[in-house]
N, C-alpha and C positions, 0 to 999 in steps of 0.2 A: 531132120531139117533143123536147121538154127539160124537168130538172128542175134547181133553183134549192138550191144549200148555202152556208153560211158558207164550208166548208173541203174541197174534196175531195185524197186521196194516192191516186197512184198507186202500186203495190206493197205488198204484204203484208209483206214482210221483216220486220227488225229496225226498220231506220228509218222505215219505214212505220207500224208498229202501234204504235210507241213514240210516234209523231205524233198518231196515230188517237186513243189512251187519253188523252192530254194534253190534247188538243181538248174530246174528249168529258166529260171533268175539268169545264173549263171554261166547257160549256154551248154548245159550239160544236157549229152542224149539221153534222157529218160525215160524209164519203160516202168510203168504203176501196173501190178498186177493183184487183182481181187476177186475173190470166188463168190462176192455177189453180183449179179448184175447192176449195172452202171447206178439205175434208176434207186438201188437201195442203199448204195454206200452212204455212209455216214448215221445210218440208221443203226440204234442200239441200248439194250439195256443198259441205264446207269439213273445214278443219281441226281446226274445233270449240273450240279453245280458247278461252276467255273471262278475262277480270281480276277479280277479287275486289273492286276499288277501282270498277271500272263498273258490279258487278253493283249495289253497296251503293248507290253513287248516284244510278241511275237507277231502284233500285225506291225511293228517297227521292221522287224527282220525280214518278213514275207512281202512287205509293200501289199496290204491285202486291207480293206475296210475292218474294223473292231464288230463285233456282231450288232445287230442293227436289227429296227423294224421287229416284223414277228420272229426274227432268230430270238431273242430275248423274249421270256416267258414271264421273269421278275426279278430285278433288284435283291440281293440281299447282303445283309451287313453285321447278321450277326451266327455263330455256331453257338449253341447248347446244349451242353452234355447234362442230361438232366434223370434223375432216378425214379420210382412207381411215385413221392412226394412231389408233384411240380413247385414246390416251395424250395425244392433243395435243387440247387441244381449251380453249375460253373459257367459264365457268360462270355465269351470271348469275340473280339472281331473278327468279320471275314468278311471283307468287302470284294462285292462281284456281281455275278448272274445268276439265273437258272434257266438255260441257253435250249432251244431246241435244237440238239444233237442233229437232228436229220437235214434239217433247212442250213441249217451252218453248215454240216459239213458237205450239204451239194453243192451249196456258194463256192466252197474252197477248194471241193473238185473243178468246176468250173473256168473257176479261175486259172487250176492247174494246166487242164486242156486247155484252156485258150494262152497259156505262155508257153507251150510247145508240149508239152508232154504226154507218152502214147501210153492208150489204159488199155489194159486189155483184161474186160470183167469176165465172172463166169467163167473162170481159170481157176484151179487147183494147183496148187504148187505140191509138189509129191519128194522131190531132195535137192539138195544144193547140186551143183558139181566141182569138183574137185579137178581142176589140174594146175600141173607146175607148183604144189602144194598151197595154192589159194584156192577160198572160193572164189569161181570164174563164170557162177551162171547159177540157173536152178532149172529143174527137166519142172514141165508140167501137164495136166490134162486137161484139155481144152472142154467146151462145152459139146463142141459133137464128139468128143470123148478122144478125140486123136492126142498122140502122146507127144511132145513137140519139145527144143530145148530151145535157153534164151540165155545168150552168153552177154556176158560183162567184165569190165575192169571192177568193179566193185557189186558188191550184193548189199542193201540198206531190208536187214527183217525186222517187219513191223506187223507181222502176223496175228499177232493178239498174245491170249494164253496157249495156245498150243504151240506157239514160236515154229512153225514147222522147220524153219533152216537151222535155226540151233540144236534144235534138237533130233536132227537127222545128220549130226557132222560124225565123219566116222570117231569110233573111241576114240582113236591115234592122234587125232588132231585137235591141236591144241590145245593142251592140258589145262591151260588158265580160265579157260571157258567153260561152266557147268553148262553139260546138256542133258542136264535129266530133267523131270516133270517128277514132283512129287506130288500127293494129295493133300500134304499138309500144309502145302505152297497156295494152296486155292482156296475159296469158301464159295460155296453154290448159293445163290439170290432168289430169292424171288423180290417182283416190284409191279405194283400196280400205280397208275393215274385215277387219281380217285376228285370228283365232283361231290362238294357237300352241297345238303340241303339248307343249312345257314354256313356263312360266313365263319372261318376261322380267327385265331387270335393271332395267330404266325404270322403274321406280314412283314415279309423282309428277314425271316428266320429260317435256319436249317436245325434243324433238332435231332439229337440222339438220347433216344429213352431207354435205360438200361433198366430192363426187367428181370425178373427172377424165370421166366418161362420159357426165355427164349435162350439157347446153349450159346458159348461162349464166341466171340468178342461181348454176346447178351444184348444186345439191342435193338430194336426196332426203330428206324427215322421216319422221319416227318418234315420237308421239304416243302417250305408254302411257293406256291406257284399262281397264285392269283386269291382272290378274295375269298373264293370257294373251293379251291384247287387246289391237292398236292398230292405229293411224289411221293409214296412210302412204299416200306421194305423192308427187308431184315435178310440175313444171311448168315450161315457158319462153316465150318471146316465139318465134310462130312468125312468122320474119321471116329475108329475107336466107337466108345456109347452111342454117337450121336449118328456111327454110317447107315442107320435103315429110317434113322427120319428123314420124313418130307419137309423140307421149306414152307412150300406151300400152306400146310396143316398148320406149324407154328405160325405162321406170320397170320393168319386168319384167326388162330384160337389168341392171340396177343394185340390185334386188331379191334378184339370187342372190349376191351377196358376200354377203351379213346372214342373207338367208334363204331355204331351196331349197323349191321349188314343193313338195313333199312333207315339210314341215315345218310348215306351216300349213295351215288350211281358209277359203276368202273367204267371207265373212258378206253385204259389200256391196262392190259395184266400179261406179265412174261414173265420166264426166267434165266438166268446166264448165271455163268462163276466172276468171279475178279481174284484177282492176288492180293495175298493178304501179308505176303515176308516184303523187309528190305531188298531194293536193288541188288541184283548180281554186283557184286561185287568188280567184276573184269566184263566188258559188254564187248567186243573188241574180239577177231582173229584175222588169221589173212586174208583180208578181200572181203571183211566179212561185216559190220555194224550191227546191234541190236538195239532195238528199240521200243520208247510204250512199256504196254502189257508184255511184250514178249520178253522184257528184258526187269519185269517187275518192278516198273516204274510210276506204280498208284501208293496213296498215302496209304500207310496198312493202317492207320486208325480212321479214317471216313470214305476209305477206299475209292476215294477219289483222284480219277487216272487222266483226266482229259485234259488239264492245264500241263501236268508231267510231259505226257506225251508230245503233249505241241512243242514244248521245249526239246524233247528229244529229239524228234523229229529236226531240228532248226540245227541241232548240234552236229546231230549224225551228218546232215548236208553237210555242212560246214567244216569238216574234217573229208569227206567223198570228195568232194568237190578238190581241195590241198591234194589228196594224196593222188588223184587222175591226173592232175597237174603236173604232177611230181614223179609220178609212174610209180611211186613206194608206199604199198599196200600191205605190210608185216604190221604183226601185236604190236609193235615196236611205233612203225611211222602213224599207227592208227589210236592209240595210248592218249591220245590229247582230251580224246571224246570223253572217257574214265574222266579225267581232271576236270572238265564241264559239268557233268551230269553233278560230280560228287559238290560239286562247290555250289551247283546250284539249290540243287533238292535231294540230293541224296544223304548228305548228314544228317537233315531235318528228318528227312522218314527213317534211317534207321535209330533217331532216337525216339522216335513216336509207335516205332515196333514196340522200343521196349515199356511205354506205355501200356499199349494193347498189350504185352505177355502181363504184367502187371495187374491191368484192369480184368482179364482172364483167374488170374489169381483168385483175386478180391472176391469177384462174385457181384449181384444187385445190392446185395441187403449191407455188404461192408462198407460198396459203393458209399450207401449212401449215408451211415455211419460215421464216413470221414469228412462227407461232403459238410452235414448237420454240424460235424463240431468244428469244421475249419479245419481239419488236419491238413488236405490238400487243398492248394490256396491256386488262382489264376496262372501266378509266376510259375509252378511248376509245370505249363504245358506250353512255355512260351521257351525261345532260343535263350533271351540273353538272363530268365530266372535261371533254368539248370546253369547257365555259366556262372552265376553269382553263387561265390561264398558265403554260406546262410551261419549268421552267427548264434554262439551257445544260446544267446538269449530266445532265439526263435526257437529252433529245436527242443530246446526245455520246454517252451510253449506248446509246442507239437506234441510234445511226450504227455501233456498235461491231459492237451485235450483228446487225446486217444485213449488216456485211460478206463478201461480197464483191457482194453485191447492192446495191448505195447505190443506184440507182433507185424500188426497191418503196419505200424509205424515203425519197422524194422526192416519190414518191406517194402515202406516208402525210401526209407533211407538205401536201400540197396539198390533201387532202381535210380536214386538222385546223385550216386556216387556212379555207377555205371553208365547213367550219361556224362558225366562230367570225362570218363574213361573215354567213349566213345567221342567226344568232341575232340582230346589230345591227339586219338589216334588220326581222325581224315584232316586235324594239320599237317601229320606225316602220312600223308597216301602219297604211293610211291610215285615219282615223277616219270615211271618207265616200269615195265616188269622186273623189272629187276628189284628185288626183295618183295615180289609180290606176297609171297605164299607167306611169309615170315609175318606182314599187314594182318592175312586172309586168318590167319587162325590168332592172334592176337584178337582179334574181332571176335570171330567166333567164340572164341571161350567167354567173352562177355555174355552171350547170348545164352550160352550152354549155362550160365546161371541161374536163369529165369523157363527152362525148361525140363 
């Protein structure tokens, strides 16, 4: 049996429902399908932070209220990358939330269903379907287990990490698209809501503490979320040295610097993975959109995916919606979505990968080495420092103050020259597949430096 949609997304998420509402905006038949039940969608491990600048914009595009009431947990306005010295440490803005994920994202389901859109939870999606060489549906397994298909002019996945449609497309089809899953693509989390017994000093702060104990990106956050209240975690790529440790273990033995078992009460404790590489590069096949997590769409350096996504989400509509219009659902007529993502946040995170392969380098102790003498300054974690040409006189400065370490400052410099590389090249991202591949490893080989 099958039934027949303009649009169906896989995933509830962020990018999912931000899809879902846009569609349905638009008069597009929409089919939301999620393999939790109704009552849990939007419920999920994260860090919770959100941007003030995505919340604004994306409830501009969805017609939908900005988070509100108890969705907003607290205010914050600044990010801290800071080392085991809380004296040493980089202060940056980030004006936004720290949003309760679950309540938000029922509002937005909510909203979805009531502007026409049919959900159907407690659904497993199991592979796309292929005919007339587009995807044209995906088969799935219902909750009384019956196997069922659901056809469409377009398919929107927003599945999370395991992207189940992309990565069930046969080899054959289409080449520009990676559908594989690697382990070194992920980092496994753990994250606990922790209740102090006094009051913190974070208010208004998200913090990354980069310790010597915890394996590489190396850090443990601290996320204030009320007076007594936050949001901590750590996470790494298990892979290599690090694949028989537990998460768990490290973030509790790295825990007790900051804060002893008997200092707080756990509110909530779980675990989940996130992505930790740049954007796919090509998101995009016939009939086909990716989005979110599925399309590795979180910051790899604060691994924060939920403002990404809500954009993605708004974009992939926004091209679904043209190309059902238009009946032309090729790499080709779907190409626009690539030029949105990349212009929006996709430059930004693949120069903050290179960041993170950087700060992986370094290590705690160099970390904080560079931090103490000024080697690494604000400007270089912002867009328009890498864009600036830093003259002799700074760099000699730099040289000064890394002495007797000239190396790290070798490899600052190779990572300040390799984004300025990376910034020339997504002014030339292709306006079409066409020179795609020719983009894709010009890229790439920047990357292949730093690993």
């Amino acid at each position: 049996m099958s039934e027949t949609y303009d649009v169906i997304i896989v995933g509830g998420g962020p990018a999912g429902i931000s899809a879902a509402i846009l569609c349905a905006n638009n008069k597009m038949k929409t089919l939301l399908i999620d393999k939790k039940t109704e009552e849990e969608i939007g419920n999920k491990v994260c860090g919770e932070a959100l941007s003030k600048k995505t919340v604004i914009n994306v409830s501009k595009k969805l017609n939908v209220e900005p988070p509100k009431g108890d969705e907003i947990k607290a205010n914050i306005s600044t990010l801290i990358i800071q080392t085991a010295d809380p004296e040493i440490n980089l202060s940056l803005p980030s004006i936004g939330y720290m949003i309760n994920r679950h309540i938000y994202g029922q509002r937005l389901l909510k909203e979805a269903l009531k502007r026409g859109v049919l959900l159907e939870s407690e659904t497993k999606v199991l592979s796309p379907i292929i005919k007339d060489n587009k995807v044209s549906g995906v088969k799935v397994k219902k909750k009384n287990r019956s196997i069922f298909e659901f056809r469409s002019k377009i398919v929107i996945d927003c599945s999370g990490t395991m992207a189940v449609v992309r990565t069930n497309l046969p080899e054959n089809f289409e080449p520009l698209l990676n559908k594989n899953l690697s382990k070194s693509d992920y980092a496994s989390c753990f994250r606990e809501i922790i209740k102090l017994k006094k009051p913190h000093k974070l208010d208004g702060k998200i913090v990354l503490q980069y310790v010597q104990d915890v394996p590489e990106p190396g850090y443990i956050w601290f996320f204030a979320i009320g007076k007594k209240k936050l949001n901590c975690g750590t996470g790494f790529v298990k892979e290599g040295k690090n694949e028989k440790k537990s998460v768990k273990k490290i973030y509790n033995e790295a825990m007790k610097k900051y804060h002893l078992p008997d200092s707080y009460e756990i509110l909530d404790s779980r675990g989940d993975v996130v992505t930790v590489k740049p954007p796919i590069w090509n998101a995009v096949a016939p009939g086909l959109i990716v989005a979110g997590d599925a399309a590795f769409h979180a910051d790899p350096l604060t691994a924060e995916g939920h403002g990404p996504a809500l954009f993605a989400g708004c974009f992939a509509a926004e091209v679904a919606i043209k190309t059902v219009i238009e009946q032309n659902y090729s790499t080709k007529d779907l190409w626009e979505y690539n030029i949105k993502i990349m212009k929006e946040f996709g430059e930004e995170n693949a120069r903050y990968k290179i960041i993170t392969l950087v700060l992986e380098k370094l290590g705690a102790k160099n970390l904080e080495f560079l931090l103490k003498r000024k080697v690494i300054k604000k400007s270089d974690l912002s867009s328009a420092g890498v864009l600036k040409k830093e003259s002799l006189f700074s760099m000699f400065m730099r040289m000064v103050r890394s002495f007797p370490k000239i190396g790290l400052l070798l490899l600052m410099k190779k990572a300040m020259d390799a984004n300025k590389e990376l910034a020339d090249l997504f002014v030339e991202y292709p306006s079409s597949p066409v020179n795609f591949r020719r983009w894709e490893t010009e890229i790439e080989n920047i990357y292949n430096l730093f690993t």
